[in-house]
C-alpha positions in Angstrom: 23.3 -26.8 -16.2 22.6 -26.6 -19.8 18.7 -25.8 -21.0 17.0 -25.7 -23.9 16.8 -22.6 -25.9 15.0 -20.8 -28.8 17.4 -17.7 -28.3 20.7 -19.0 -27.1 21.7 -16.1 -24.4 25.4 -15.3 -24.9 27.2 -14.5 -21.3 26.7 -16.8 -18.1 25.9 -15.1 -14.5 27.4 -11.2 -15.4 28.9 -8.7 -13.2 26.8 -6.4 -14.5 17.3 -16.5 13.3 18.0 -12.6 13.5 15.7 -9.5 13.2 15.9 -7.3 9.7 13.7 -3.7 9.3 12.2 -3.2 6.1 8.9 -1.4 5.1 6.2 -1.8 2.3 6.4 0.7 -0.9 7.4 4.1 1.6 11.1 3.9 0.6 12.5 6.5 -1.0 15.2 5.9 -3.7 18.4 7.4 -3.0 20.0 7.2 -6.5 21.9 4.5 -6.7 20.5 1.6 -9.4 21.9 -1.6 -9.4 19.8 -2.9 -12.1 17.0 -1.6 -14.5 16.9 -4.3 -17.3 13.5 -3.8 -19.8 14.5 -6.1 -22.2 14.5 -3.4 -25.3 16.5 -6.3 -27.6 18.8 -9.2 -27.2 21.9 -6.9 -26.0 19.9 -6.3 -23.0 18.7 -10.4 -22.3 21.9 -11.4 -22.7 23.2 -11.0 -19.7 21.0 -13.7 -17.9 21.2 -17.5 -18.4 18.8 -20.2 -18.5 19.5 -22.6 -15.2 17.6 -25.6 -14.3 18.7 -28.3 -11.6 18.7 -31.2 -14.5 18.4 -31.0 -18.3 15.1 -33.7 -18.4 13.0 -31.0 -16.2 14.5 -28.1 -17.8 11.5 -25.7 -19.5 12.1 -23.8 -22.6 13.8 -20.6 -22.8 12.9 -17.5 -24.8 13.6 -14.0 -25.7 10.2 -12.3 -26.6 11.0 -9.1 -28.4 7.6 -7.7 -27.9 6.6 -10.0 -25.0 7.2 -7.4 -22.3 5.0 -4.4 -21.0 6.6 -2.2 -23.6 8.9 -4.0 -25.3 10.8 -7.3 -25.4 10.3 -10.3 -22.1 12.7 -13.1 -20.8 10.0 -16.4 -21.4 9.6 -19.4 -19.7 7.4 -22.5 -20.9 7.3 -25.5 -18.8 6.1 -28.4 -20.6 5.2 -30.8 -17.6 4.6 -30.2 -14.1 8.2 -31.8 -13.4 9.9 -28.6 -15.0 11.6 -26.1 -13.1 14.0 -23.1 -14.0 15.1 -19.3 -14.1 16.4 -17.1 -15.8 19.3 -16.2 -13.8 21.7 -12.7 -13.3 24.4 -12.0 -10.8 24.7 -8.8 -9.7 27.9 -6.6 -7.9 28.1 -3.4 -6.3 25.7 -4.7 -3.3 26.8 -2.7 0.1 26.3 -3.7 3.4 23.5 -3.1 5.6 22.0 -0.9 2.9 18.6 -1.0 1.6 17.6 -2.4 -1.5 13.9 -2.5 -3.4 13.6 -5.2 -6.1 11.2 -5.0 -8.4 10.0 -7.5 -11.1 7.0 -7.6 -13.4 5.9 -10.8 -15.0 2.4 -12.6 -17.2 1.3 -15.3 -17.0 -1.0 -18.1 -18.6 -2.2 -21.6 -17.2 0.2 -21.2 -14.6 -2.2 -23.3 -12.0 -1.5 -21.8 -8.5 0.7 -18.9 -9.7 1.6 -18.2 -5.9 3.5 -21.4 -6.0 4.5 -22.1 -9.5 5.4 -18.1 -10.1 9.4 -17.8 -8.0 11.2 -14.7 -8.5 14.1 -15.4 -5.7 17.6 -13.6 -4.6 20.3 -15.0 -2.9 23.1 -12.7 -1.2 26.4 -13.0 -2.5 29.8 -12.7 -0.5 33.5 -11.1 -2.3 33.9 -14.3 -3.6 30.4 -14.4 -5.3 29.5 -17.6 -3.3 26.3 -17.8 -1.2 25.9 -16.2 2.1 25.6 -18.9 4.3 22.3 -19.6 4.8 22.7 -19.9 8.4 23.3 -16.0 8.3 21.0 -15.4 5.5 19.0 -17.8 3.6 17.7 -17.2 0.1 14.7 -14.1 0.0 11.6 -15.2 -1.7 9.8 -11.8 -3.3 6.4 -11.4 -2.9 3.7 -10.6 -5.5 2.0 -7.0 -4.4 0.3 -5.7 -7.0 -1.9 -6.7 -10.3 -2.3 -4.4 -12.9 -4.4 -5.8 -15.6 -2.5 -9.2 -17.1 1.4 -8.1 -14.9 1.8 -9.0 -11.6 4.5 -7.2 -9.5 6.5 -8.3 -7.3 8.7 -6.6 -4.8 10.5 -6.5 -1.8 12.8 -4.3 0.4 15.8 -5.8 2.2 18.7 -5.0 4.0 21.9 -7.0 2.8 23.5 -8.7 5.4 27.0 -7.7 6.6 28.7 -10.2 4.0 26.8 -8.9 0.8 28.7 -7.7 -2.3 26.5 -9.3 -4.7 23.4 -10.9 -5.3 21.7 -13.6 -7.6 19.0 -12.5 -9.1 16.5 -15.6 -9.7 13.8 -15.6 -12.1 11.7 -19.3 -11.7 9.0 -21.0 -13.3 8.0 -24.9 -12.0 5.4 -27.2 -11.0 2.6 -26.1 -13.8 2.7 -27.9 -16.8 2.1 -25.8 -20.0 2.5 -22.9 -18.0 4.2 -19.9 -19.8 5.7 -16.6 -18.0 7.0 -13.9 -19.6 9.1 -11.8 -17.2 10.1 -8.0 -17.5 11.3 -5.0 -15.7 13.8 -6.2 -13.7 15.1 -3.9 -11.1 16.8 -3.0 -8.2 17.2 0.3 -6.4 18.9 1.6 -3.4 16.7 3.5 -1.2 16.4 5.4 2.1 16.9 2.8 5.4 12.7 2.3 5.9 11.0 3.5 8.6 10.1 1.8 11.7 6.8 0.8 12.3 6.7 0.2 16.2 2.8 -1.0 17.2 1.9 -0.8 20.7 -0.3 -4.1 21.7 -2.6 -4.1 24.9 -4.5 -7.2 26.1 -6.5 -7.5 28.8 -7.4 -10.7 31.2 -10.5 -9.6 33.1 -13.5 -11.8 34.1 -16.7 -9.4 35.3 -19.0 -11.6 38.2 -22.3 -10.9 39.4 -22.9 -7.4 36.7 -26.2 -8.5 36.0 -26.2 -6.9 32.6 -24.1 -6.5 29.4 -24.1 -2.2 30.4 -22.3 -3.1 33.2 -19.9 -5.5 32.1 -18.6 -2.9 29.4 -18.4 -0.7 32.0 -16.0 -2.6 34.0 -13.9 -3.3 30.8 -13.5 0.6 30.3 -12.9 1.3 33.5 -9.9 -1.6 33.8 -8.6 -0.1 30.7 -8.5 3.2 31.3 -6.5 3.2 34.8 -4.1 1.7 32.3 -4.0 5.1 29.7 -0.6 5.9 30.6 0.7 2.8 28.4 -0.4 4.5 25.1 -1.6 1.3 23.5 -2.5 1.7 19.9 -4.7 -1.2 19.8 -6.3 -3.2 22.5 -8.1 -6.6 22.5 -11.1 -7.3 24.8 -12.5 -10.9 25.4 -15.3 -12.7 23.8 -18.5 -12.2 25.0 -17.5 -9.3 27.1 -21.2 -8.4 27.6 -22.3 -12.1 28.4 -19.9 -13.2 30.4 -20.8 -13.5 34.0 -24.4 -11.9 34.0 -26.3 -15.3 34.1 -27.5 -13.8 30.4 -28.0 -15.8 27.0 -26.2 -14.9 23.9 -29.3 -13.7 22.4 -30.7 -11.6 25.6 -27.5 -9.5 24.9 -27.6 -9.4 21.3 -27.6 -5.9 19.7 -27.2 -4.1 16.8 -23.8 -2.9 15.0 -23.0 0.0 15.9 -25.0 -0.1 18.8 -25.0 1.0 22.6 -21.7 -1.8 23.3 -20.0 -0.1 20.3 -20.9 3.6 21.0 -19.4 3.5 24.8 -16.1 1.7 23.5 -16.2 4.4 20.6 -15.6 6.5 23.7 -12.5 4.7 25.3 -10.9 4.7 21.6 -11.6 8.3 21.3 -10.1 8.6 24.8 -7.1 6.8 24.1 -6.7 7.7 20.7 -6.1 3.3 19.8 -8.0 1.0 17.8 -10.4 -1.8 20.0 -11.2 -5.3 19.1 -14.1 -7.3 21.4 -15.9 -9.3 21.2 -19.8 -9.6 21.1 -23.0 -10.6 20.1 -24.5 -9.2 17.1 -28.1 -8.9 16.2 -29.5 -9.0 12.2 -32.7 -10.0 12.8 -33.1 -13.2 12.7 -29.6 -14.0 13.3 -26.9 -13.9 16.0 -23.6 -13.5 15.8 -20.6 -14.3 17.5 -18.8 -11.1 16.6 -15.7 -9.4 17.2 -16.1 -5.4 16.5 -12.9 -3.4 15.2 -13.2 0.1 16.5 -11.3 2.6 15.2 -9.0 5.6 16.7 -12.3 7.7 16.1 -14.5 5.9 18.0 -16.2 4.8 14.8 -16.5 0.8 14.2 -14.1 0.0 11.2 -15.6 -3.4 10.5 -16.5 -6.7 12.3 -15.8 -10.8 12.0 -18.5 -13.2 12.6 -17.0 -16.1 13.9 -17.2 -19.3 11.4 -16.4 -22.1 13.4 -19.3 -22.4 16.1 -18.9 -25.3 18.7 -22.0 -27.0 18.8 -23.1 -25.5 22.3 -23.1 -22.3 20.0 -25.0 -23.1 17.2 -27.2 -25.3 19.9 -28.0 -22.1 21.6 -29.2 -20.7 18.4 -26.0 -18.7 17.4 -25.0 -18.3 13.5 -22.0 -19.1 12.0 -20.6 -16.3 9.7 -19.0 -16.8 6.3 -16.2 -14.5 5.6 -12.5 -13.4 6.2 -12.1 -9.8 5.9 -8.6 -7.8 6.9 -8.8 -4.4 7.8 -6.1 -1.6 7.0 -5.4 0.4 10.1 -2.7 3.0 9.8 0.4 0.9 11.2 -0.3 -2.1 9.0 -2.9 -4.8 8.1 -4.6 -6.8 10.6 -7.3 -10.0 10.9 -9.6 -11.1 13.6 -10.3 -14.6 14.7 -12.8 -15.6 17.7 -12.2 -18.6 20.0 -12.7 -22.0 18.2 -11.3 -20.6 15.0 -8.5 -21.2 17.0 -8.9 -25.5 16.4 -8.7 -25.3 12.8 -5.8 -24.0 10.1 -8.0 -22.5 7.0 -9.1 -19.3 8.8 -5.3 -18.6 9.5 -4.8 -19.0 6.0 -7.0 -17.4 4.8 -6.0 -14.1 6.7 -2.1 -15.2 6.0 -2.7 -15.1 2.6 -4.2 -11.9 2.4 -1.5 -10.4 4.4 -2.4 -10.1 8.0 0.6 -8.8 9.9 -1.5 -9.2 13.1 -4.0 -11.3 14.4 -6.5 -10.1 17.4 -8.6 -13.1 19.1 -11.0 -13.0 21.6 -11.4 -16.1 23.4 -13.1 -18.1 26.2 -10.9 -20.9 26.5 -8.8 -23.2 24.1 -5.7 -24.9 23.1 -2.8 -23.0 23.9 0.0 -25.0 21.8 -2.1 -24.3 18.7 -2.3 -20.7 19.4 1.3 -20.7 19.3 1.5 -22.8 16.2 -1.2 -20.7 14.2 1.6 -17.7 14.7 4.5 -19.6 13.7 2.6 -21.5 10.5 1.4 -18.1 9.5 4.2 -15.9 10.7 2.1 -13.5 12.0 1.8 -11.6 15.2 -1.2 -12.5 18.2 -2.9 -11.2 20.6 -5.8 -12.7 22.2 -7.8 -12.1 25.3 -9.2 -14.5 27.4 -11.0 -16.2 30.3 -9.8 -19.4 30.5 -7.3 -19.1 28.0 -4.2 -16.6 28.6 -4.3 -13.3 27.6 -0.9 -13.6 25.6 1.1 -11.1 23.3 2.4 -13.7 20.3 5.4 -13.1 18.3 5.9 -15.0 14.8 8.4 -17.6 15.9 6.2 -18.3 19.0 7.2 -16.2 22.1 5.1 -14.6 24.1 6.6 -11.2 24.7 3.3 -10.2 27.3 0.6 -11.8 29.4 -2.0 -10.4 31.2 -2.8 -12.0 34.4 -5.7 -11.5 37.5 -3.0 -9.5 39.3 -2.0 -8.1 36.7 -5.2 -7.5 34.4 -3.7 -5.0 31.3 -0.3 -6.1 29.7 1.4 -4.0 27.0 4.1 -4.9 24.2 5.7 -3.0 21.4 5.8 -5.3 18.6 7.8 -3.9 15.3 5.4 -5.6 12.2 8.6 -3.6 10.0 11.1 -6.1 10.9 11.7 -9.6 9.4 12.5 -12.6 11.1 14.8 -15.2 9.7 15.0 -18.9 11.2 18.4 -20.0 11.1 18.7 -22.6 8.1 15.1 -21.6 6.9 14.9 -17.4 6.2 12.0 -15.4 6.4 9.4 -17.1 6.9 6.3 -14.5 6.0 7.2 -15.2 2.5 8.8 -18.8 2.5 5.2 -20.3 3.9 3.2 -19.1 1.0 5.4 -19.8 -1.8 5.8 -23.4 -0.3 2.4 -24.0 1.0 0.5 -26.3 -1.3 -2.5 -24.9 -1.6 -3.7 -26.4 -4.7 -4.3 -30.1 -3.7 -7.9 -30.7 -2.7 -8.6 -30.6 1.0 
């Protein structure tokens, strides 16, 4: 497809559902670059070609010579928000099953919703530089990572599927009119094979009767738990309300402060078992209460807390607070969010941890719709785990499964969950990236 160009580029493309590991930033090159194009004059931008899927949305394409971070940038204008294109490079010398980092910097201006209208993109290419099929491997869609002043970069490590001996390096602007990009640093490196990053998951389905006081029901809680040590969890979910449920208590009588005596005696257990602890409780800050799930860390010490936002109204009836916020919280295997109960109903609060990169999701949860559980992993590609009364206490992979339950006979279930490998739908790809650069987030709710 021809497009329209200020500096006409001289060479066209240059030879210049299974599981996949990779791991964020801790590769280690091992020598071998494929590509490391800065765009230091119009030698070094002419081996990549305008594309566009017809001429009449095609944007405008430029070579900037001092566009780029240090020197010259590949530029893209779009003119309406019909246009769509990339700068486009083929690549050889791809091996294998080995790993590759990709790397691309770009600026933009009135791009709109840049994680939508901003597409760097690779497809895998076989001996005969067509596609991979994309019922092997579908197109990868690189994530943005990093912002460092006006460039955003984005990268990605991936393996190349046993068919690989080249790849199509895609550099796309669409959907923004009078958006402009200017894209440099192109590169791709082989590095070391990443590291695993293997999470041990414990839930726990336990209902305390007759404890008479919130002391007591943590008490049972620890107790259930630590019988169970011996499965080396390195994170466990509690229910919500563990300190309410069952002692004929309000949710204010049981109310407390964060940290606080609930928090101090599961600081304990986590010291114990050397594992992080979600549960969930009711907070006090005077004059509100919270529904609130704690996140203790390996320590004992609490790491931060989520007030749940969506109350049903026999919560906020019973003078309970809504909070406002979605925080994520780093642990050392990998970046997590916490939902409680309802939240489960509605789509935005998955989003809104989705979008800030939440690997895994920890819910504590009286009772709810189970489907939707299920569909908040898959729409969100992340992992679950939630704890529950009436509602199973389930171990949730991103494509749906659960891979543990906890049961009354069976009250502590563990997994190993593996948040460094990528899943690809047949036909579709990986969808942890896919989602988001689809998603139209843009268009009022």
């Amino acid at each position: 497809m021809r497009a329209r160009l200020t500096f006409l580029v001289g060479c066209m493309f240059g030879s210049c559902g299974a599981f996949v590991a990779f791991a964020r930033g801790a590769e280690q090159a091992v020598g071998v670059v494929i590509l490391d194009t800065r765009f230091a004059d119009e030698a070094a931008a002419g081996a990549w070609t305008p594309w566009s899927p017809r001429d009449e949305i095609s944007p405008q394409f430029t070579f900037v010579p001092a566009g780029g971070r240090n020197s010259g940038a590949l530029k893209i204008t779009a003119k309406t928000s019909a246009d769509f294109g990339a700068w486009r490079h083929q690549l050889s010398g791809i091996q294998p099953g080995k790993a590759y980092r990709f790397t691309a910097w770009v600026r933009a201006e009135s791009a709109g919703d840049e994680q939508r209208s901003i597409i760097p993109r690779l497809q895998w290419l076989d001996a005969a530089g067509r596609a991979v099929k994309t019922d092997v491997r579908p197109p990868e869609y690189v994530p943005q990572v990093a912002r460092e002043g006006i460039w955003l970069r984005f990268e990605s490590t991936l393996l190349a599927p046993d068919s690989a001996t080249g790849l199509d390096v895609q550099l796309s602007l669409g959907f923004a009119a009078g958006a402009s990009v200017w894209w440099d640093r192109v590169s791709l490196t082989e590095v070391e094979a990443p590291a695993e990053r293997v999470v041990r998951v414990m839930t726990v389905k336990l209902r305390p009767r007759g404890l008479k006081s919130a002391a007591a029901n943590v008490e049972a809680f620890y107790e259930t738990v630590l019988k169970h040590r011996d499965q080396k969890p390195d994170i466990i979910c509690l229910p919500e309300g563990m300190t309410v449920v069952g002692t004929g208590k309000s949710y204010v009588d049981v109310s407390e402060s964060i940290p606080g005596p609930t928090t101090a005696r599961l600081g304990v257990l986590a010291r114990e078992l050397n594992s992080y602890i979600v549960a969930g409780i009711y907070e006090r800050e005077a004059p509100a209460v919270y529904n609130t799930a704690v996140l203790i860390d390996r320590t004992g010490n609490v790491a931060g807390r989520y007030r749940k936002t969506h109350l049903p109204r026999e919560e906020w009836e019973a003078g309970l607070t809504p909070g406002e916020t979605y925080p994520t919280f780093q642990t050392d295997f990998g970046k997590i969010g916490i939902m409680v109960c309802w939240d489960v109903q509605f789509p935005e609060p998955w989003h809104a941890l989705g979008l800030q990169g939440a690997e895994l999701v920890l819910i504590p949860i009286w009772g709810g719709n189970e489907t939707l559980l299920k569909a908040r992993a898959i729409e969100n590609h992340a992992f679950i785990v939630s704890s529950g009364y009436d509602f199973p206490s389930w171990i949730v992979t991103p494509d749906g499964k659960v891979v543990g339950e906890a049961t009354k006979e069976s009250p502590v279930a563990t997994a190993e969950i593996h948040l460094d490998r990528k899943i690809y739908q047949r036909w579709l790809g990986d969808m942890s990236t896919r989602t988001w650069k689809e998603r139209r987030g843009d268009l009022p709710r």
